[in-house]
N, C-alpha and C positions, 0 to 999 in steps of 0.2 A: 238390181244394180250390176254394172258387169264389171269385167277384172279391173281395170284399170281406176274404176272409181273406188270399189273395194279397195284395192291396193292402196291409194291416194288416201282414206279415212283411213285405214290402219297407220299410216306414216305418218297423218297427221296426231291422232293418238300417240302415238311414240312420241313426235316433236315436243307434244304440248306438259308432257312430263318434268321435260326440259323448262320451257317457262315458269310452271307449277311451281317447281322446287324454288327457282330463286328468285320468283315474288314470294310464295311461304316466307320465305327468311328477311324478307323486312320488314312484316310485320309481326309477325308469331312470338320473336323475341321482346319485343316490347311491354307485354304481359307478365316477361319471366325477370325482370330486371330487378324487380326489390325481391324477390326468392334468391337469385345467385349471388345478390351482393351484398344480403346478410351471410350466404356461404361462404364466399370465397371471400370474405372481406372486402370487397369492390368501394370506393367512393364514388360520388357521382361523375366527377372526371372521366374516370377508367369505365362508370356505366355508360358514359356516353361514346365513347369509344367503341366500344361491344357494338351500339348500333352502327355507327361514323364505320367503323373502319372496312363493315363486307359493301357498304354502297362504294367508298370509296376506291378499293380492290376491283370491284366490278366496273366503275365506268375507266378506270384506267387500262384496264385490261382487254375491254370489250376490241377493240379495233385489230389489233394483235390476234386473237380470236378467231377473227373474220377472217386473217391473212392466212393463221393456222389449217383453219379449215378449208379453207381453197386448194392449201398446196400437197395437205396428206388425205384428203376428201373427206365433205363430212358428213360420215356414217361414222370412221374411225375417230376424228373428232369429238364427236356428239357423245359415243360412249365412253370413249376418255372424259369425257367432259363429268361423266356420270358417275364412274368410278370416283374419281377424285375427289369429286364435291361429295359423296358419301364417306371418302375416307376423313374428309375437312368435319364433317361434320360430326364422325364418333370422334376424332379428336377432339374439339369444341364442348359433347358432351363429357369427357373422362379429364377435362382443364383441371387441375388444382389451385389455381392461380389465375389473376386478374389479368396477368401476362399473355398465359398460355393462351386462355380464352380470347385474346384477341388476334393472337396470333393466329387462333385454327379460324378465325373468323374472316382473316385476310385471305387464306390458301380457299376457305368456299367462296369469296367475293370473285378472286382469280378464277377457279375451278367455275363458278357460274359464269364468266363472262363466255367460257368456250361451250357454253349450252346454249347460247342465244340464238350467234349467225348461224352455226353449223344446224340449227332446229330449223330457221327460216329459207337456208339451202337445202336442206332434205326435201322441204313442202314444196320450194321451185322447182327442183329438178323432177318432183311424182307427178307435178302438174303438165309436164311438158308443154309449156307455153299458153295453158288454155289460161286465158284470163280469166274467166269465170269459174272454176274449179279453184283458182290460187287466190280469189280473192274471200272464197266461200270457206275453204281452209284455213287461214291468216287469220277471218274471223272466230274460227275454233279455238285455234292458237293460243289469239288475243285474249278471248271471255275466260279461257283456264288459265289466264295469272288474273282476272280481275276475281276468280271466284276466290284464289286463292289468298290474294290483299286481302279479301271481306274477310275469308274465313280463318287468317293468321291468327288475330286477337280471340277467337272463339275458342278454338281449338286451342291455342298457347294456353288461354285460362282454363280448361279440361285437364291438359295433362298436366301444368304445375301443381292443379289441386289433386289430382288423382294419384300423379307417379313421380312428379317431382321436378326440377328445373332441367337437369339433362335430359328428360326428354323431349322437350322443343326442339333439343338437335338429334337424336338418337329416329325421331319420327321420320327423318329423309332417308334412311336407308332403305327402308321397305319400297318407298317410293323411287329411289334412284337406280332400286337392286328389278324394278318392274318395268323401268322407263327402257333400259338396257338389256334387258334380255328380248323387249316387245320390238326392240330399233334393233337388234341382231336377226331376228327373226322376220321381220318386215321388210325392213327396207334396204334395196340394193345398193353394189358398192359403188360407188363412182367414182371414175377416176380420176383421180389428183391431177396438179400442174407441178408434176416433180422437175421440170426442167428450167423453171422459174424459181429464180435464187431467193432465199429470205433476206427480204429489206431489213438487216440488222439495228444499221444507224438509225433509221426512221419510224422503226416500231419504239428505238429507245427513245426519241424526242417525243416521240406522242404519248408513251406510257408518263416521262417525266413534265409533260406540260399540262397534261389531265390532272395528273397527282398533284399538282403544284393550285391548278385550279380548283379542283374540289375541296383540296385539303383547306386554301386559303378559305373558300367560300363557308366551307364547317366551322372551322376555327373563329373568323369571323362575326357568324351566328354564333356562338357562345360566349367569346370574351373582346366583343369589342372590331373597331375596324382600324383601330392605330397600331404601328408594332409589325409581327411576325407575318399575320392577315394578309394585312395588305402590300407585303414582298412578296410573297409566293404568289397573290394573284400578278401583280409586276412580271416577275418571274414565269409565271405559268404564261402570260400573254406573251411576254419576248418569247419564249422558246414555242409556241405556235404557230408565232410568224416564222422562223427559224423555218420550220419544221414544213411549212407552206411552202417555203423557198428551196429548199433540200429535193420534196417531193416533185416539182416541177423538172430540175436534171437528172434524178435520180434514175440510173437505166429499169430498176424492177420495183417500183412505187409500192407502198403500204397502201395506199391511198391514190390509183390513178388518175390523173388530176384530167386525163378526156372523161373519165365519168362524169367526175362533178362539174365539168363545164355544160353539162348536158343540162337543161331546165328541169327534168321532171325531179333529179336527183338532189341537185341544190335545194330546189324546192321543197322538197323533202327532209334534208335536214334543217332548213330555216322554220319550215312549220311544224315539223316536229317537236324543236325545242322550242320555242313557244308555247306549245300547247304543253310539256311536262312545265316548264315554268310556270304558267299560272296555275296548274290543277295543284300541285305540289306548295308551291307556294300558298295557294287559298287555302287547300286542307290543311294546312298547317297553322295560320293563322283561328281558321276557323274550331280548330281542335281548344286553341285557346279561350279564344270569343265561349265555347260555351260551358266551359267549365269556370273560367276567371269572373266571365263578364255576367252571366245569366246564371251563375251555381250549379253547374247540372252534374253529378254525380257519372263517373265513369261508365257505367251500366244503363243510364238514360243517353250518355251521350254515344255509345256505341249504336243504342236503337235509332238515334235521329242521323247516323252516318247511313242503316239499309237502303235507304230508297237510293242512295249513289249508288249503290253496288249495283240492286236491284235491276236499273236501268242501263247501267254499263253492261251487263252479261245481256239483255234482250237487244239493244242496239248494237251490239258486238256480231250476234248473229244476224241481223239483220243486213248489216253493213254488204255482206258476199252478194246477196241477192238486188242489193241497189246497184254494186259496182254492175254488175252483170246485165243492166238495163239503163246506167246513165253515164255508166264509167268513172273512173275510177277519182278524177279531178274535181268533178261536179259534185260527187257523194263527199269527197274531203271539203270542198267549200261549203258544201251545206252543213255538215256536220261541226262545223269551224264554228260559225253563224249560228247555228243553236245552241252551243255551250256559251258565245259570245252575252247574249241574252238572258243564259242564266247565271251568268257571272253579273251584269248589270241590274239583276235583281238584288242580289244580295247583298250591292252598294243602297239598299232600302232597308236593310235589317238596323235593330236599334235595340237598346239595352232593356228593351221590355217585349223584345218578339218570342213569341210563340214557334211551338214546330211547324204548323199549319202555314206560317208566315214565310218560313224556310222553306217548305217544299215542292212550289214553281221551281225556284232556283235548283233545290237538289235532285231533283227530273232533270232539267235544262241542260247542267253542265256536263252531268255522265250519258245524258241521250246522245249528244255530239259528240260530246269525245270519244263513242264506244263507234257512232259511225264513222268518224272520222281516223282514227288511228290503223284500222285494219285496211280502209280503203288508201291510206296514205302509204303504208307499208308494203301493198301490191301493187301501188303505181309503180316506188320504186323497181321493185324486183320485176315488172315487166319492161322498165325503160334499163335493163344491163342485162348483159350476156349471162347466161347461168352460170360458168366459170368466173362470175363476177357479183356473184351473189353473196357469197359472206364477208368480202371488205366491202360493199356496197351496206350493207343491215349492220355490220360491224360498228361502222359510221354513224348511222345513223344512230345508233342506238348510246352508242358515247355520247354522242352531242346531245340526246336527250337526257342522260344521266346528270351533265352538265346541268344543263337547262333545269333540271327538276331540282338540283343544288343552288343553283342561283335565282329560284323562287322564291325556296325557305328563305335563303339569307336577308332578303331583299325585302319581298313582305312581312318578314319578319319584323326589319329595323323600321316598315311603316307601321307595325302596330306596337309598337314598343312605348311609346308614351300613355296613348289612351286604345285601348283595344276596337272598341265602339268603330271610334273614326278611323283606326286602321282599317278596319276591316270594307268599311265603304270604301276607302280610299284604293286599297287592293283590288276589290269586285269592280270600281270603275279603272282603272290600270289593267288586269288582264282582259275586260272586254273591248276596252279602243286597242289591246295588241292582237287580239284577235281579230278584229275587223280589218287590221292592216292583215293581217295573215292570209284574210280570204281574199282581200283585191290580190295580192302575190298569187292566188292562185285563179283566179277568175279571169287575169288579164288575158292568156293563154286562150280561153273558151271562147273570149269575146272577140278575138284575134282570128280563129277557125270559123265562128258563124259569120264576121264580116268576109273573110278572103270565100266561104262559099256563098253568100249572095252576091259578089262581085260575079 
């Protein structure tokens, strides 16, 4: 292996620390939730909140993020990002209160958003342009927060039995205190865009039209869509448009609106969040489906989730080595297309299916989606300038926190009467959005083979 790829795995190592952590904390705590709220006194309210509010801290903050690290570079970034969220989270663990704990739960949701871009700009700038290096990277990236999702509820139920509910958060430091010392040691500084002012006005409309979105879309899913719900999503969409309109005069954009005029980019955030919307949306549903509908005890039910994991981390690495032979469009269409498929299986499940009956499907939808996210995340970052790399994945990564928000909520309210028929009705809903997904991205291929046989 010689320097430069050395180099480039080490970096990405360090990045993926970053991912690691704040996938951990969406699921890990889930586990600890009847342990801290016999402690602290918690209702279900305030438990659900505990989860709500670090998703919600993070997709509002992610774009912001992006801008951050563009302008102080992110290496400085990244380890800020590491620090914090370690300090977020022995506060979280030493809460007294229902309060506190949410509160420290917001400053990691925050503190994670600056770990995302500033992780997927470190792996641009090691890669120096090489497409195939960044896409084989992105796929590392990617599979260490998918081991990490799998292995949250594992690990969370270890330590509450072992040591107790504060350590579900007390376990990030070791991991934050290694991600940061291995990014100081690795990876170069890069220099900032200090001379590029921060878009004040426009980070604040986009923090306050996310928060208003998410929030609505949480709220929502729990009590209803008449009321508070559905003003803030009102609200959250007026100030979007708002904030579309802002960005267009604005002389130093949050959000340079020539990137997104660009196809590969737009493209990119429209199938992006699509594809968190359905996975997000169906595993939610289907968390229900087999514990409500079929009985299946939590311990059975987490073994019939592996084979999703299973296949997301082997087509995650996969993913680098198809961009690298078909590019980067074609592997995200394909990859579209095969979770499409097993999303349209699982519109076949029924109140007397078996695992065996599920497992085309639970192959199907993390095979794609594991090749499709990593190659859709190096499309972008080869169609922007590397000084354009963390409001570029900033973006994108908001609009899929979005999107993964307004899955739940959505098939949620479709399975809400009869679970059964929710759940077909959901599995055929995200596979016809996935088919639109891939013609959005197929149009472009079919566009370059016609203009070179002409």
């Amino acid at each position: 292996m010689s320097t430069a790829s050395s180099r480039l795995a080490w970096i990405t190592a360090a990045a993926s620390f970053g991912f690691l952590v704040t996938q951990l904390d969406v699921t890990i705590v889930n586990v600890a939730l009847d342990a801290l709220g016999r402690a602290l006194g918690a209702r279900t309210a305030a438990l659900q909140w505990v989860v709500d509010a670090y998703v919600l801290a993070l997709a509002a903050m992610l774009l912001s993020a992006g801008a951050i690290g563009d302008r102080v570079g992110p290496k400085r970034a990244f380890i800020a990002g590491l620090v914090l969220f370690g300090l977020a989270s022995a506060a979280c663990g030493l809460a007294t209160s229902p309060a506190a704990l949410i509160g420290g739960r917001v400053a990691q949701g925050a503190a994670g958003a600056l770990l995302i871009p500033p992780s997927l700009a470190l792996i641009a700038h090691a890669a120096h342009g090489d497409d195939k290096k960044r896409a084989a990277a992105v796929g590392w990236w990617t599979a260490a927060g998918g081991v990490s999702i799998a292995a949250g509820p594992v690990l969370g139920g270890l330590l509450v039995e072992s040591l107790g509910w504060r350590w579900v958060f007390f376990v990030n430091l070791p991991l934050c205190a290694i991600g940061a010392a291995l990014t100081a040691i690795v990876a170069p500084t890069t220099p900032p865009r200090p001379k590029v002012p921060f878009d004040a006005p426009g980070q604040a409309l986009a923090v306050a039209a996310v928060t208003l979105l998410v929030g609505g879309l949480i709220e929502g899913g729990h009590r209803g869509w008449s009321g508070a719900p559905t003003a803030c999503l009102i609200a959250g969409v007026a100030l979007a448009l708002v904030f579309g309109l802002y960005e267009r005069q604005a002389p130093h954009p949050a959000m340079p609106p020539a990137v997104f005029r660009r196809r590969p980019a737009w493209t990119a955030v429209v199938v992006g969040s699509t594809l968190n919307f359905t996975y997000y949306g169906l595993i939610f549903v289907l968390g229900l489906y087999l514990s409500r509908a079929l009985g299946w005890s939590p311990s059975r039910a987490r073994l019939a989730f592996l084979p999703l994991t299973a296949t997301f981390v082997v087509s995650n690495l996969l993913s680098g080595a198809l961009v690298a032979r078909l590019g980067a469009g074609a592997v995200t269409a394909g990859g579209v297309l095969i979770a499409a498929c097993g999303y349209a299986l699982t519109a076949r499940l029924g109140a007397a299916s078996g695992f065996l009956d599920m497992l085309p499907g639970f192959a199907l939808i993390p095979g794609g989606m594991g090749l499709a996210i990593p190659a859709l995340t190096s499309g972008l970052l080869a169609s922007v300038d590397r000084s354009e790399a963390g409001a570029a994945s900033g973006t994108l990564n908001a609009c899929r926190q979005v999107g993964g928000a307004a899955g739940v909520a959505i098939f949620g309210a479709l399975a809400g009467a009869d679970l059964v028929t929710g759940l077909r009705a959901s599995g055929l809903v995200a596979a016809v959005m996935l088919v639109a997904a891939a013609v959005i991205l197929l149009l472009p291929l079919r566009e370059k083979v016609a203009r070179s046989a002409g």
